[in-house]
ZADO-1210 file (C-alpha; in nm, 4 decimals, padded with zeros to 6 digits):
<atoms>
<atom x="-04.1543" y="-04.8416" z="-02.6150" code="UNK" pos="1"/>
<atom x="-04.3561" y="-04.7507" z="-02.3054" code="UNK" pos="2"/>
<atom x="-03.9923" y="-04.6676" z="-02.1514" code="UNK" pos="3"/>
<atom x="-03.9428" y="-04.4619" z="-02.4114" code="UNK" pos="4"/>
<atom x="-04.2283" y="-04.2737" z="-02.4160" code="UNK" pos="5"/>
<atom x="-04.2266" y="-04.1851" z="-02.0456" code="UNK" pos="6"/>
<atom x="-03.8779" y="-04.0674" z="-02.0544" code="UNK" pos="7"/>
<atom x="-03.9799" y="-03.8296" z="-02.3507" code="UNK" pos="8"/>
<atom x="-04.3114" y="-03.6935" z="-02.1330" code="UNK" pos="9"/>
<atom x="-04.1007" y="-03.6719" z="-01.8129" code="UNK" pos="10"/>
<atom x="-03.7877" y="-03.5001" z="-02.0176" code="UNK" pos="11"/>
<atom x="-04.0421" y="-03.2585" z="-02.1767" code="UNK" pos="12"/>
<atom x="-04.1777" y="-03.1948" z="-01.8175" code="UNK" pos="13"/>
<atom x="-03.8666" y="-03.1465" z="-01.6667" code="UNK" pos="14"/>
<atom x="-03.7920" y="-02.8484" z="-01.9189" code="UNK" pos="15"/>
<atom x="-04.1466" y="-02.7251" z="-01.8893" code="UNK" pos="16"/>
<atom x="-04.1007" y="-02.6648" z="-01.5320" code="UNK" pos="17"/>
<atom x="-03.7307" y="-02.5905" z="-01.5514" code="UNK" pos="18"/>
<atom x="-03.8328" y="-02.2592" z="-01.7522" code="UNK" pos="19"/>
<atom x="-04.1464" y="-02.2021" z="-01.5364" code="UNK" pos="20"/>
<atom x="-03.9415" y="-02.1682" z="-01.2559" code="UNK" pos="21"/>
<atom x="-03.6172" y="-01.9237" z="-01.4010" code="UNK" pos="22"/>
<atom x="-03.9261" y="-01.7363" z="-01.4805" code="UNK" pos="23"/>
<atom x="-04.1282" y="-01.7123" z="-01.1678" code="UNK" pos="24"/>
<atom x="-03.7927" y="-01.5988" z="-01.0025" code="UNK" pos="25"/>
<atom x="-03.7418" y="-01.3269" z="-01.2122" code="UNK" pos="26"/>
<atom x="-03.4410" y="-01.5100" z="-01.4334" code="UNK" pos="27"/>
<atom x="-03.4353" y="-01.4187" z="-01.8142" code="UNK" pos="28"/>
<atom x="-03.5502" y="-01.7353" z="-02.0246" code="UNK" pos="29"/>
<atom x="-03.3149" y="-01.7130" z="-02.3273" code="UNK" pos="30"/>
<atom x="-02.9463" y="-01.7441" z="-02.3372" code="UNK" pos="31"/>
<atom x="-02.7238" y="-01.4206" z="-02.2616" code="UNK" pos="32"/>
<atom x="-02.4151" y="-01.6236" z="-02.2485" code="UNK" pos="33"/>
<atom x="-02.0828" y="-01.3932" z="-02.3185" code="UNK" pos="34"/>
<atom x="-02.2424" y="-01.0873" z="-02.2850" code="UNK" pos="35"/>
<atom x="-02.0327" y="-00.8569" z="-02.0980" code="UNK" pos="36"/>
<atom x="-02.1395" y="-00.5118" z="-02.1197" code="UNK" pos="37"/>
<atom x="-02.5313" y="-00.4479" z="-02.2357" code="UNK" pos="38"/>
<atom x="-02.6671" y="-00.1106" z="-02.3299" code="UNK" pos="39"/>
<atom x="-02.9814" y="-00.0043" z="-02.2163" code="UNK" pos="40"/>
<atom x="-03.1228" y="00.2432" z="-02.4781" code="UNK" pos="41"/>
<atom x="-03.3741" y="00.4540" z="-02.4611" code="UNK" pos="42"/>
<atom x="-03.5070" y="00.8060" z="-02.5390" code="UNK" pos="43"/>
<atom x="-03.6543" y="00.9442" z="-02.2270" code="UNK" pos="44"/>
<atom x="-03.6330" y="00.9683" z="-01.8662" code="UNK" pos="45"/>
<atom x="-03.9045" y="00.6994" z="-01.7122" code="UNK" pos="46"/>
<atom x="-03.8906" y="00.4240" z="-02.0463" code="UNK" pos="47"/>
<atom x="-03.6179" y="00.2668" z="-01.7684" code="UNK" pos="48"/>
<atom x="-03.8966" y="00.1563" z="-01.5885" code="UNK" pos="49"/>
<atom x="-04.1930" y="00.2187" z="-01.7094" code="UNK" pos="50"/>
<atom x="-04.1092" y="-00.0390" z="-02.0343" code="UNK" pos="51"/>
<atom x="-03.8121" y="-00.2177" z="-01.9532" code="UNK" pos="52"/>
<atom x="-03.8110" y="-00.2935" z="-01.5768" code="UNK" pos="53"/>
<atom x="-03.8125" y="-00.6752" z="-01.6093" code="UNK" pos="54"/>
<atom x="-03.5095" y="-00.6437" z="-01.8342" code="UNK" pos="55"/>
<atom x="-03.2909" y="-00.4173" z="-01.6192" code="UNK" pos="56"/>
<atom x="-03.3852" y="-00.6184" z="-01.3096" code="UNK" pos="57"/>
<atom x="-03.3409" y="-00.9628" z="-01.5211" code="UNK" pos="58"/>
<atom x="-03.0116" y="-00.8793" z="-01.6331" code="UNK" pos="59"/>
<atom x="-02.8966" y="-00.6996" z="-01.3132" code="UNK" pos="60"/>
<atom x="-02.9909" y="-01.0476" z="-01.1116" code="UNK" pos="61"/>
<atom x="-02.7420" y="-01.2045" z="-01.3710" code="UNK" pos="62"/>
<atom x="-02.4778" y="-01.0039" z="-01.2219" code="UNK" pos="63"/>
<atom x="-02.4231" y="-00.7982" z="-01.5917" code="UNK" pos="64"/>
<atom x="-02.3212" y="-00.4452" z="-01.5417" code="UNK" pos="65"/>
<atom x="-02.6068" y="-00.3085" z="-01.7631" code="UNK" pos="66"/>
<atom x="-02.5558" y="00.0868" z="-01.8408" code="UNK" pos="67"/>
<atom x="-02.8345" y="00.3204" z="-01.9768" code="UNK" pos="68"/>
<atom x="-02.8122" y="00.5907" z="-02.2770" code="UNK" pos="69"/>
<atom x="-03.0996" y="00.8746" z="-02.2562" code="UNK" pos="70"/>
<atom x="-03.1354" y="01.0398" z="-02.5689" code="UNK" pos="71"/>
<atom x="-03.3262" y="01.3238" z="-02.4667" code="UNK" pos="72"/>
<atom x="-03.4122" y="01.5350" z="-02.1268" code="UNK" pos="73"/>
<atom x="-03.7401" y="01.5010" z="-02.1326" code="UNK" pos="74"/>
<atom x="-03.8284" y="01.8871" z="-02.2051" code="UNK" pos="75"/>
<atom x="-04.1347" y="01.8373" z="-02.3773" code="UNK" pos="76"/>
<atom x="-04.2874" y="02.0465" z="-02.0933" code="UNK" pos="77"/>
<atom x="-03.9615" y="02.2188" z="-01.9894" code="UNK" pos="78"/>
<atom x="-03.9110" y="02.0154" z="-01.7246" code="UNK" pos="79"/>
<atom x="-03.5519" y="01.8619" z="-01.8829" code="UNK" pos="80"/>
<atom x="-03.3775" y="01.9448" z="-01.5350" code="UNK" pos="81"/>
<atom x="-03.6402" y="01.8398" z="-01.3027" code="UNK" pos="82"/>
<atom x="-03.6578" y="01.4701" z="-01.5203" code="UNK" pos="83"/>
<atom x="-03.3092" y="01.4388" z="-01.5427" code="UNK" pos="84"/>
<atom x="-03.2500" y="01.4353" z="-01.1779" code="UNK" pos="85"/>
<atom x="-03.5891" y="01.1514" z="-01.1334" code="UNK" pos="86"/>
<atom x="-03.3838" y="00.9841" z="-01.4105" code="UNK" pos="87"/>
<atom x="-03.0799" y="00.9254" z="-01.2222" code="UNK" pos="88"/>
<atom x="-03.2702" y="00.8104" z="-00.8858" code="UNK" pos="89"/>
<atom x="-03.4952" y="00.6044" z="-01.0604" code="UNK" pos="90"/>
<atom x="-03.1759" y="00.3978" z="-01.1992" code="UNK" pos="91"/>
<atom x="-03.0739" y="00.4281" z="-00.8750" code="UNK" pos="92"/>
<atom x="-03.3488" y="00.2493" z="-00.7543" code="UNK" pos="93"/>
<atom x="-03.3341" y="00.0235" z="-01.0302" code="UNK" pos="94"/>
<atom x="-02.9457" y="-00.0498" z="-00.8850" code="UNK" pos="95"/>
<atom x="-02.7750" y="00.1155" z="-01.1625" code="UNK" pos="96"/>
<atom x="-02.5124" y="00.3638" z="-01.0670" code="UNK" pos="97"/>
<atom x="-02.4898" y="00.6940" z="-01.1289" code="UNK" pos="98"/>
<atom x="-02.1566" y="00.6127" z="-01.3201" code="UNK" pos="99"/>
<atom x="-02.3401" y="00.4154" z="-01.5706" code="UNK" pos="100"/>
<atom x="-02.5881" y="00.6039" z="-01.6643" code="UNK" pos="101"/>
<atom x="-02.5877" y="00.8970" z="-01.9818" code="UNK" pos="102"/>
<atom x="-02.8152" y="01.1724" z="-02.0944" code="UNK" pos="103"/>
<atom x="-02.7795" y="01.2979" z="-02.4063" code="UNK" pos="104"/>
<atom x="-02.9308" y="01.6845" z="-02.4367" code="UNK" pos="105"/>
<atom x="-02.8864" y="01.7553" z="-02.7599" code="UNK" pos="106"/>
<atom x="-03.1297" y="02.0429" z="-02.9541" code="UNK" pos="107"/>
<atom x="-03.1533" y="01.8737" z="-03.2631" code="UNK" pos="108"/>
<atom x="-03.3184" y="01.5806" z="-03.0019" code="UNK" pos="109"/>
<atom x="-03.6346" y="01.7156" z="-02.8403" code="UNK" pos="110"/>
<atom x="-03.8541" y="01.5646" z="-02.6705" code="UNK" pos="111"/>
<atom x="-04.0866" y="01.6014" z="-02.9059" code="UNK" pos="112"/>
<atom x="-04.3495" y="01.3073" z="-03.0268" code="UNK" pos="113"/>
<atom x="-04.4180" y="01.5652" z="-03.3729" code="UNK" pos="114"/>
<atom x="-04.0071" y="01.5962" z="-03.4373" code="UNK" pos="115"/>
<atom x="-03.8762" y="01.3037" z="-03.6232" code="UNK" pos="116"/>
<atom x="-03.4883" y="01.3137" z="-03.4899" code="UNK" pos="117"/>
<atom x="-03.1933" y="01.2701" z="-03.7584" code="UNK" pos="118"/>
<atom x="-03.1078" y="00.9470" z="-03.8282" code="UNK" pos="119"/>
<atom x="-02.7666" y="01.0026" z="-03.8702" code="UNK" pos="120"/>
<atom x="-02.7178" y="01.2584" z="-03.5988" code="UNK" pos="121"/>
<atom x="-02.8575" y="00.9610" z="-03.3958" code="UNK" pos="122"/>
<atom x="-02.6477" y="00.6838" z="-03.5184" code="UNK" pos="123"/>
<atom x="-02.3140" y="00.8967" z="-03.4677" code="UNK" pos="124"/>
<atom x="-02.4019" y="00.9685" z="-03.0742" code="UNK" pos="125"/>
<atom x="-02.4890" y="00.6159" z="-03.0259" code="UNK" pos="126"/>
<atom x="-02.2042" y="00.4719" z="-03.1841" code="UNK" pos="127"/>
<atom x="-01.9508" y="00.6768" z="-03.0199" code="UNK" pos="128"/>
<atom x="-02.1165" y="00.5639" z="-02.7471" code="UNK" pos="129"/>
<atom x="-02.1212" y="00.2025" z="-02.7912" code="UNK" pos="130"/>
<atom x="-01.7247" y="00.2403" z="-02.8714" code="UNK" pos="131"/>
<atom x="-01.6521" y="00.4305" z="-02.5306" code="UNK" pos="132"/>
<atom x="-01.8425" y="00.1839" z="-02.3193" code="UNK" pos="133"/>
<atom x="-01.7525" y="-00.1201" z="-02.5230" code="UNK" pos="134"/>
<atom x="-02.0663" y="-00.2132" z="-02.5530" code="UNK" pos="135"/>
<atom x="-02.1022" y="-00.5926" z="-02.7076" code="UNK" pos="136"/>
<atom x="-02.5805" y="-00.5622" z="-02.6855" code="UNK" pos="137"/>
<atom x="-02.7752" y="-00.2612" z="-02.7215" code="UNK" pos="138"/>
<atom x="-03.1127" y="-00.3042" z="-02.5977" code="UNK" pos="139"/>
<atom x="-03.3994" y="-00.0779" z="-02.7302" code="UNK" pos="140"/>
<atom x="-03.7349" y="-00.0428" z="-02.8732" code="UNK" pos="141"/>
<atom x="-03.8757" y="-00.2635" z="-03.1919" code="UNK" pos="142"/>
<atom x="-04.0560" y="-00.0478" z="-03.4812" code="UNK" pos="143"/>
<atom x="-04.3429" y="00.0262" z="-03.3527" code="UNK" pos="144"/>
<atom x="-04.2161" y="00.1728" z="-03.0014" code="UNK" pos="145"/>
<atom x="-04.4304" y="00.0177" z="-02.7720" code="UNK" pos="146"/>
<atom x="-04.6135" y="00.3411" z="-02.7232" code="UNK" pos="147"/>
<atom x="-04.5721" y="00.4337" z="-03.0954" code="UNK" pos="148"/>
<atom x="-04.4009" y="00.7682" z="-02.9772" code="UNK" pos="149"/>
<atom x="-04.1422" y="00.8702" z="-03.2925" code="UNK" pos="150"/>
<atom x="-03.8983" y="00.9343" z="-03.0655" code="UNK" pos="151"/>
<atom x="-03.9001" y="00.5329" z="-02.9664" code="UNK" pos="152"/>
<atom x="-03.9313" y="00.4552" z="-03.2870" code="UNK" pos="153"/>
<atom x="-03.6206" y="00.6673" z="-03.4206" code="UNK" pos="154"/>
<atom x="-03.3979" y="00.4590" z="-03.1796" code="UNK" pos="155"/>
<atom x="-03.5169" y="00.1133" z="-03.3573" code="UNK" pos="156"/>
<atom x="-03.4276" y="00.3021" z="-03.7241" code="UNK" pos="157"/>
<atom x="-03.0903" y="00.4423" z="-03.6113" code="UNK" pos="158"/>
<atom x="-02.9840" y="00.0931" z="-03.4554" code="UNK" pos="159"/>
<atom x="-03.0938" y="-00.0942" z="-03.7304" code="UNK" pos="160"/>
<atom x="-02.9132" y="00.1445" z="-03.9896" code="UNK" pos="161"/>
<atom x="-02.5859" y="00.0994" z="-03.8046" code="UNK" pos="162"/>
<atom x="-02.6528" y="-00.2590" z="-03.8024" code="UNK" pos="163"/>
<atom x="-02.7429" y="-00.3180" z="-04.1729" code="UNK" pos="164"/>
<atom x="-02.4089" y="-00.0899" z="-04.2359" code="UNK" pos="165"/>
<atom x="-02.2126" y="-00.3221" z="-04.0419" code="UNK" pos="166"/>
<atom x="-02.0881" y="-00.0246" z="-03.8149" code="UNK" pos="167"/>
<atom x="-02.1344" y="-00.2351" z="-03.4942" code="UNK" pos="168"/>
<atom x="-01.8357" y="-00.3260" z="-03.3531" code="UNK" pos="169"/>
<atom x="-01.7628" y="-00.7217" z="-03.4204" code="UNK" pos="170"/>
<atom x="-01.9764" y="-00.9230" z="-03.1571" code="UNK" pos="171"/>
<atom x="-02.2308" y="-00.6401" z="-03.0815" code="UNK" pos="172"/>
<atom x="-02.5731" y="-00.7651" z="-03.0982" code="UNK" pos="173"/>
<atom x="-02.9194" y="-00.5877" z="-03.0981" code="UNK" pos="174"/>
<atom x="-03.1965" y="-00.6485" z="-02.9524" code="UNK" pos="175"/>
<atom x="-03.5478" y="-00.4742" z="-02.9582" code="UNK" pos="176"/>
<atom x="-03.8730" y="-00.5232" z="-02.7066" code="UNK" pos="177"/>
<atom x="-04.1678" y="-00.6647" z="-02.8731" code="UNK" pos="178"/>
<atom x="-04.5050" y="-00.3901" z="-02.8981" code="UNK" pos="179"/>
<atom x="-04.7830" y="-00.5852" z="-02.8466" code="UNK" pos="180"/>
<atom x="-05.1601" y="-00.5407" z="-02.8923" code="UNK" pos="181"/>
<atom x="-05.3270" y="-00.2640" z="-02.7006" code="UNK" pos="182"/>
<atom x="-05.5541" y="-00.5602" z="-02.5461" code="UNK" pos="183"/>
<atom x="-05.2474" y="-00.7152" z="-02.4173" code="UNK" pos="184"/>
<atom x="-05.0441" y="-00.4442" z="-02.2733" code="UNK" pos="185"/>
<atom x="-05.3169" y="-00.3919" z="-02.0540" code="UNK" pos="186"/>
<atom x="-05.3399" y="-00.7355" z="-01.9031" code="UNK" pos="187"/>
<atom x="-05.0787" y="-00.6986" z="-01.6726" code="UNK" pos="188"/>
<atom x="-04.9742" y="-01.0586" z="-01.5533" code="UNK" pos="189"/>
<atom x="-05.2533" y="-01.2114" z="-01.7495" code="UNK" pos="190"/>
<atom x="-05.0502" y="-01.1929" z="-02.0534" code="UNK" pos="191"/>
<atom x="-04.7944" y="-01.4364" z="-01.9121" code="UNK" pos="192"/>
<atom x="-04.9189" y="-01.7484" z="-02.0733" code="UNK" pos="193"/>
<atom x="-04.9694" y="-01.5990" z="-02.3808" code="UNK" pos="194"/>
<atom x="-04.5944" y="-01.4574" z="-02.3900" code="UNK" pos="195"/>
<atom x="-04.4792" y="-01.7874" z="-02.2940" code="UNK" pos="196"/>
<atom x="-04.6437" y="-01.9122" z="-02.5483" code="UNK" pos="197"/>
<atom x="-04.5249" y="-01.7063" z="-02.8142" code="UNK" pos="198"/>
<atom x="-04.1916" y="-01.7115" z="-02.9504" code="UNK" pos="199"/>
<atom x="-03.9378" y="-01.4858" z="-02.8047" code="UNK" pos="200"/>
<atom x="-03.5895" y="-01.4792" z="-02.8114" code="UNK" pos="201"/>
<atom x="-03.5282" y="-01.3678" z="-02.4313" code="UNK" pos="202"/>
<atom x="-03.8380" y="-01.3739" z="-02.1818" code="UNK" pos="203"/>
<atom x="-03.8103" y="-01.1501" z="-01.9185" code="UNK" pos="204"/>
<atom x="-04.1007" y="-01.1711" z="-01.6164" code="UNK" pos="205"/>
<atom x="-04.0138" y="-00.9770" z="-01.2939" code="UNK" pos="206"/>
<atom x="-04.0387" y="-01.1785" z="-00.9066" code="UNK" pos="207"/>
<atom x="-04.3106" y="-01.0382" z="-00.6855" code="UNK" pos="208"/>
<atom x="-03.9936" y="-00.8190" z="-00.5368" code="UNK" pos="209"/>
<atom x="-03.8751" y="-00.6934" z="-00.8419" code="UNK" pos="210"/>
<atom x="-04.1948" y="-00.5767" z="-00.9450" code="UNK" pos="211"/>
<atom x="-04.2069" y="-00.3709" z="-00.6160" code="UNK" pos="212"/>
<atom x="-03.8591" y="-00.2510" z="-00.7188" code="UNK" pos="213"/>
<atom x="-03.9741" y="-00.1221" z="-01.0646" code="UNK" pos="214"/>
<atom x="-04.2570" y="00.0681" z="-00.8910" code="UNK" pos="215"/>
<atom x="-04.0941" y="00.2229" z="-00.6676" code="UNK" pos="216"/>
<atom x="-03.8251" y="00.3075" z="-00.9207" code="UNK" pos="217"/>
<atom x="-04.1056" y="00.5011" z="-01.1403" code="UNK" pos="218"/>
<atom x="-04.1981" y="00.7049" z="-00.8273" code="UNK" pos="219"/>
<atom x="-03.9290" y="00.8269" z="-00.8853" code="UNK" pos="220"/>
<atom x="-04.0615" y="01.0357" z="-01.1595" code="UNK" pos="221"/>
<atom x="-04.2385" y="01.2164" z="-00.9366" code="UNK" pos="222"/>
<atom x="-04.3025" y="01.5223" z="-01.2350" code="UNK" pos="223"/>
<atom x="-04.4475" y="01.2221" z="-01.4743" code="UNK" pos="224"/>
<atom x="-04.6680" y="01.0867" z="-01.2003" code="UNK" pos="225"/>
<atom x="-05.0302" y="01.1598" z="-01.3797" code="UNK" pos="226"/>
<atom x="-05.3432" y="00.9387" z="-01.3122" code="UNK" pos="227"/>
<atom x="-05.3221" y="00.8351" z="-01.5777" code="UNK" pos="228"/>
<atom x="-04.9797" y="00.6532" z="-01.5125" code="UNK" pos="229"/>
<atom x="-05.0643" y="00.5533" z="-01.1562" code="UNK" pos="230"/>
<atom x="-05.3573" y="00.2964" z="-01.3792" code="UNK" pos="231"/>
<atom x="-05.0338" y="00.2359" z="-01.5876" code="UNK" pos="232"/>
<atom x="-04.8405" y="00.0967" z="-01.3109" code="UNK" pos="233"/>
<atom x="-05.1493" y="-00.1469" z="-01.2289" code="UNK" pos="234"/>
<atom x="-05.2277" y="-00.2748" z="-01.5763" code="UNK" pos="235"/>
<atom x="-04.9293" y="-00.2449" z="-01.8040" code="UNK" pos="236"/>
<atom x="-04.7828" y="-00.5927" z="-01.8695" code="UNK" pos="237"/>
<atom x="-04.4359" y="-00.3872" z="-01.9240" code="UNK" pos="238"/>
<atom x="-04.4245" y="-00.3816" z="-01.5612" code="UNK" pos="239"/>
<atom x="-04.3621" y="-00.7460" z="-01.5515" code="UNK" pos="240"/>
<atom x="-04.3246" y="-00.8924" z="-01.8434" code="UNK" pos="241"/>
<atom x="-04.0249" y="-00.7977" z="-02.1537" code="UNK" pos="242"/>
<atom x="-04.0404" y="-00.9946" z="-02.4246" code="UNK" pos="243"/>
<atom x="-03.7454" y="-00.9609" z="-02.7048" code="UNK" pos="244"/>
<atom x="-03.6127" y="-01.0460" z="-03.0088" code="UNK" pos="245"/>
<atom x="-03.2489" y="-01.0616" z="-03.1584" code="UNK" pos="246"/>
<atom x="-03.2345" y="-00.7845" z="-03.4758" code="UNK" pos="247"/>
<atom x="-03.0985" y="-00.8994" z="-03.7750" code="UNK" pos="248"/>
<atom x="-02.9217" y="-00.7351" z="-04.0263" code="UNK" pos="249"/>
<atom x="-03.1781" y="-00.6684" z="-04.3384" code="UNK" pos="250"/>
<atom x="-02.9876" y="-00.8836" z="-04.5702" code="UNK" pos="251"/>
<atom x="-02.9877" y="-01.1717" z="-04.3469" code="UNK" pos="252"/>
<atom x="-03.3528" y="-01.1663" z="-04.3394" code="UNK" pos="253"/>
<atom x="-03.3569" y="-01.1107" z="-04.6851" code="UNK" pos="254"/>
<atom x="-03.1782" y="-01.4199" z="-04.7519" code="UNK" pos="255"/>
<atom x="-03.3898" y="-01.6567" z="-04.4757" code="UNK" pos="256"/>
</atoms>
């Protein structure tokens, strides 16, 4: 029995620090087996980096070819040109090509946190989208948008509506990055027990060198570079740490 019991502590060990160490180097902890072509979305120049940085680098270190879909220019402040431009060397930066990355500039999509965008104009870009790129997971923001912007949040409802309409294409998956509490997206690296804790479905924490990376990606955004960003960049846990969760269609929930 005492043999049995120290293979169980030593077994539960072994996966303890199996997972602390995929995550100190930056690895996702989750399985992304068979997926082949991922979808960054998002709905303005800087979320790249300034929310999903661990994610892009994560996957990127898996060797996936991650593209990125922009749904707006970022002309809240008529700057669309100006951001579009940061936009492309941030990805850049990030080590996404040129090639792979899409901004949509679309009037009936403004920048705009006071414009709720169509839902269905929405769905039909990002679909055709998905199509053209064969894209088999789309990657955006959960319900509540991290930031609570509407423009986040209108991603999250047009995904989901193509998902509970079973528009995907077969074997396209969604997934959506957790909003946490205002206490904890300030706490930086601090909240890294506490999201290891807590049940995700992919855990993404950036390496000492991708977190450079990621900040020297959003200088990039040279236009968006406010003080009140550079305290962003020191305190945001979104810098380091993604945490995500596979969407399910609303009938499947239903049913669970």
């Amino acid at each position: 029995m005492l043999a049995v019991a120290l293979v169980a502590v030593l077994s539960v060990l072994w996966c303890v620090c199996s997972r602390w160490r995929d995550v100190l180097s930056g690895r996702p902890v989750g399985n992304f087996r068979g997926v082949r072509a991922p979808l960054l979305l998002i709905a303005h120049p800087d979320d790249e980096c300034m929310f999903f940085a661990p994610t892009v680098l994560g996957l990127l270190q898996e060797q996936r070819p991650l593209s990125v879909l922009c749904c707006s220019t970022g002309n809240y402040y008529n700057q669309g040109e100006t951001r579009k431009k940061e936009f492309i060397q941030s990805c850049a930066a990030l080590g996404i090509p040129p090639s792979n990355v899409t901004v949509i500039d679309h009037r009936n999509l403004p920048d705009n946190p006071d414009i709720q965008w169509d839902k269905h104009l929405l769905s039909d870009l990002i679909l055709t989208h998905i199509n053209q790129k064969n894209v088999d997971l789309v990657i955006t923001f959960d319900e509540k948008g991290v930031s609570g912007h509407s423009n986040h949040i209108a991603l999250y409802h047009a995904v989901r509506s193509l998902q509970d309409s079973r528009q995907l294409p077969e074997g396209c998956s969604v997934m959506v990055l957790e909003s946490v509490t205002i206490f904890r997206k300030y706490l930086s690296v601090l909240d890294l027990p506490i999201s290891w804790l807590l049940h995700s479905d992919i855990l993404f924490v950036s390496s000492g060198p991708q977190y450079r990376q990621a900040k020297e990606a959003m200088m990039c955004h040279q236009s968006q570079l406010l003080w009140f960003r550079h305290i962003y960049l020191l305190f945001s846990r979104y810098m380091a740490i993604n945490s995500l969760h596979f969407l399910h269609d609303t009938k499947t929930e239903q049913h669970g």
